[in-house]
VMD Tcl script that draws the C-alpha trace (Angstrom):
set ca {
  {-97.49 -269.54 -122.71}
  {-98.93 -267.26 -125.65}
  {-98.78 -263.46 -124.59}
  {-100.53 -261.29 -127.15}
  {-100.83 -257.22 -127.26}
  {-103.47 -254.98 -125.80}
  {-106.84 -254.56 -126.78}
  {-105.88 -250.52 -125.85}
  {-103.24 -248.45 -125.64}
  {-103.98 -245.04 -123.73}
  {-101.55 -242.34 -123.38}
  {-101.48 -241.58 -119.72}
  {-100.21 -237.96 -118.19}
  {-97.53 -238.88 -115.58}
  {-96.57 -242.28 -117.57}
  {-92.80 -243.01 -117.46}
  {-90.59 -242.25 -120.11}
  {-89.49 -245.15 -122.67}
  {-85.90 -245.24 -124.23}
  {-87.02 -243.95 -127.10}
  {-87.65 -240.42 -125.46}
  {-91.73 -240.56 -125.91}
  {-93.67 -240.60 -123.09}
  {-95.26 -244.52 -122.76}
  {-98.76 -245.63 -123.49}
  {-100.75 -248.03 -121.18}
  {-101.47 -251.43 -122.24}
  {-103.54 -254.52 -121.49}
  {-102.54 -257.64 -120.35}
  {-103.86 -260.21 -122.35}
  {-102.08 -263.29 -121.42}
  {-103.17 -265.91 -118.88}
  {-100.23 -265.34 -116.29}
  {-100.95 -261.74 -116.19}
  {-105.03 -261.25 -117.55}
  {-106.23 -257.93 -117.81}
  {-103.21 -256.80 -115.74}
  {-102.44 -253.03 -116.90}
  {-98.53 -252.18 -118.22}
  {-96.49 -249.42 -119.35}
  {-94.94 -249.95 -123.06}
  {-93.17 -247.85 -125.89}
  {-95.73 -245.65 -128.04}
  {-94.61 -247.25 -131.13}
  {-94.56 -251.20 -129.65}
  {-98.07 -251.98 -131.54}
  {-97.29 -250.04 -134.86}
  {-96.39 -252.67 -137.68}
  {-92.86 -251.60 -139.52}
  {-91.80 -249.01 -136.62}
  {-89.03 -249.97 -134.82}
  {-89.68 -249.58 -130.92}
  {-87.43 -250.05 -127.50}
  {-89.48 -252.72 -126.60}
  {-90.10 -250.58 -122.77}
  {-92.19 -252.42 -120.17}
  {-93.23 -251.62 -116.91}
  {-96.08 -252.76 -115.08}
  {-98.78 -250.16 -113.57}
  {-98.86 -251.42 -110.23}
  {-94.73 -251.35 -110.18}
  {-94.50 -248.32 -111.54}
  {-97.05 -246.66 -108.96}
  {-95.42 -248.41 -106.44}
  {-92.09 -247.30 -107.42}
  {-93.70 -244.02 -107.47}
  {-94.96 -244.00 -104.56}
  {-90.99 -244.98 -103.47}
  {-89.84 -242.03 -104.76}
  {-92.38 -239.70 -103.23}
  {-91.11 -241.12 -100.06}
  {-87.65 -240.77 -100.58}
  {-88.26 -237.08 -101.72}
  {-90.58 -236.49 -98.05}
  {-87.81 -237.98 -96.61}
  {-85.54 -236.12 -98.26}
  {-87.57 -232.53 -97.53}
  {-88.20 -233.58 -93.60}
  {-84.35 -234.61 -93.10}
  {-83.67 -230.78 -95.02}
  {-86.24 -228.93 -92.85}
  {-84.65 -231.16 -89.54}
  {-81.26 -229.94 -90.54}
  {-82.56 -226.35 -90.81}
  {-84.02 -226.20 -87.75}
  {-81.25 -227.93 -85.82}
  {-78.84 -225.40 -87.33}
  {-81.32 -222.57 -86.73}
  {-81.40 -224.08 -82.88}
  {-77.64 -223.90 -82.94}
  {-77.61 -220.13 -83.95}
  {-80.48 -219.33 -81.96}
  {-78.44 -220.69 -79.15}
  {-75.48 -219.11 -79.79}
  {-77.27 -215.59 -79.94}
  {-79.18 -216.23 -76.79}
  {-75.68 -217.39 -75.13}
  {-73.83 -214.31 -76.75}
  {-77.12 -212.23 -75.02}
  {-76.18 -213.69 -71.90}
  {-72.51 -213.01 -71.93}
  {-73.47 -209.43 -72.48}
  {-75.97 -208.93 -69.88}
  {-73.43 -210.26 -67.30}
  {-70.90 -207.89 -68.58}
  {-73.99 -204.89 -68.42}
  {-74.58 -206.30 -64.68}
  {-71.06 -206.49 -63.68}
  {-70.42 -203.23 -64.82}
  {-73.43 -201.56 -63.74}
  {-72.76 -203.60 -59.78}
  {-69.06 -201.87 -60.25}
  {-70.60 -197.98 -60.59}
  {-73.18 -198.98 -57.84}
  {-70.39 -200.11 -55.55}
  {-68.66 -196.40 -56.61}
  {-71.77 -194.81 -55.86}
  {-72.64 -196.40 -52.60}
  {-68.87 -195.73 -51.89}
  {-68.72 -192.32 -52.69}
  {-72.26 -191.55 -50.70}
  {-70.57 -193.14 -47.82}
  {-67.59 -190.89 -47.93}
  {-70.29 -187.85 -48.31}
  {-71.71 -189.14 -45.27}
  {-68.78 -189.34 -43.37}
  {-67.80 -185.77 -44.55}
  {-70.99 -184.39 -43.23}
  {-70.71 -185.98 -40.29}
  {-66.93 -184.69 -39.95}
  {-68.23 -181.77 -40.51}
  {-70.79 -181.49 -38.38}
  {-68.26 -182.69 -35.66}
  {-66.21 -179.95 -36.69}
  {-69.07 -177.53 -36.79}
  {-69.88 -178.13 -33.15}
  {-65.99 -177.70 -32.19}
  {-66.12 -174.00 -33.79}
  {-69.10 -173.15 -31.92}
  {-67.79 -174.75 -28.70}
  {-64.48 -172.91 -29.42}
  {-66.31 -169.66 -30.72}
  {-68.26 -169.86 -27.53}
  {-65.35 -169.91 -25.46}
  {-63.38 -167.15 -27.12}
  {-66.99 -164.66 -26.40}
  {-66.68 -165.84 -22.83}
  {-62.89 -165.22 -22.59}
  {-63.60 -161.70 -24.67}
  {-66.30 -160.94 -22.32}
  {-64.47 -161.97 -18.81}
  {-61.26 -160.18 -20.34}
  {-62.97 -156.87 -21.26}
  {-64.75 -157.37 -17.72}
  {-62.06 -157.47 -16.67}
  {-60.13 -154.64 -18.17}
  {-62.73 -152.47 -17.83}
  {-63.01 -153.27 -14.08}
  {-59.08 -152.29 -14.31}
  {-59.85 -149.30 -15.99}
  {-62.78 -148.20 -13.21}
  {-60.46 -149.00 -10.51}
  {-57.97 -146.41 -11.47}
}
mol new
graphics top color blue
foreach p $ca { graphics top sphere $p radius 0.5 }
foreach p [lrange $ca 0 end-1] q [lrange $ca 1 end] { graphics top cylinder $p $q radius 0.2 }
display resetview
């Protein structure tokens, strides 16, 4: 098996990195295992008397191993945003329960000054109506004590005529 280098080298805006720091040039298969098949190589690999890392990658791999790591990233981002929002639905939980607790406190509290007020409207009521009880006694009593006035000066004035 006889490889040979590319017929073109192209350098390629999002090509990986060789180890010689320089960003890798595309070549072209040439051999008969792998005709016209497309690879990544080091930017000096073709240049006579310059020392290269000898780098190689093949396109397809490298997209595909691209393509890998843009999934992995997604994943990455959507497990991030999942925990977010499950921590967000924790808190937001949390508050709602705290809101809850309060407004049973608010309810209690505002059923125990109801109960005073329905309480203390009751007692008014039963004042009043003690009083109104007590209101008819004094004007039964201060209806008695005219009659008794009248029937005793009646009477002492009929003593009084008599003599």
């Amino acid at each position: 098996m006889t490889s040979s280098g590319s017929s073109s080298s192209h350098e390629i805006h999002g090509a990986p990195t060789c180890n010689c720091e320089k960003r890798c040039v595309i070549f072209i298969s040439k051999t008969a295992k792998n005709p016209n098949r497309r690879f990544f190589g080091c930017t000096y690999f073709n240049e006579k008397n310059t020392p290269h890392c000898n780098y190689f990658m093949w396109e397809d791999e490298f997209i595909a191993s691209q393509a890998r790591m843009v999934q992995l990233k997604e994943t990455a981002i959507i497990n991030h945003y999942e925990r977010d929002m499950e921590a967000m639905k924790i808190q937001m939980n949390r508050d709602l329960e705290d809101k809850i607790n309060q407004l049973e406190k608010d309810i209690l509290l505002a059923k125990d000054i109801l109960e005073r007020d329905i309480e203390a409207v009751r007692f008014q009521v039963n004042e009043s109506r003690v009083t109104r009880m007590n209101w008819k006694q004094y004007v039964g009593m201060l209806g008695l004590l005219i009659v008794a006035f009248v029937i005793f000066f009646c009477i002492w004035k009929y003593t009084k005529l008599s003599k």
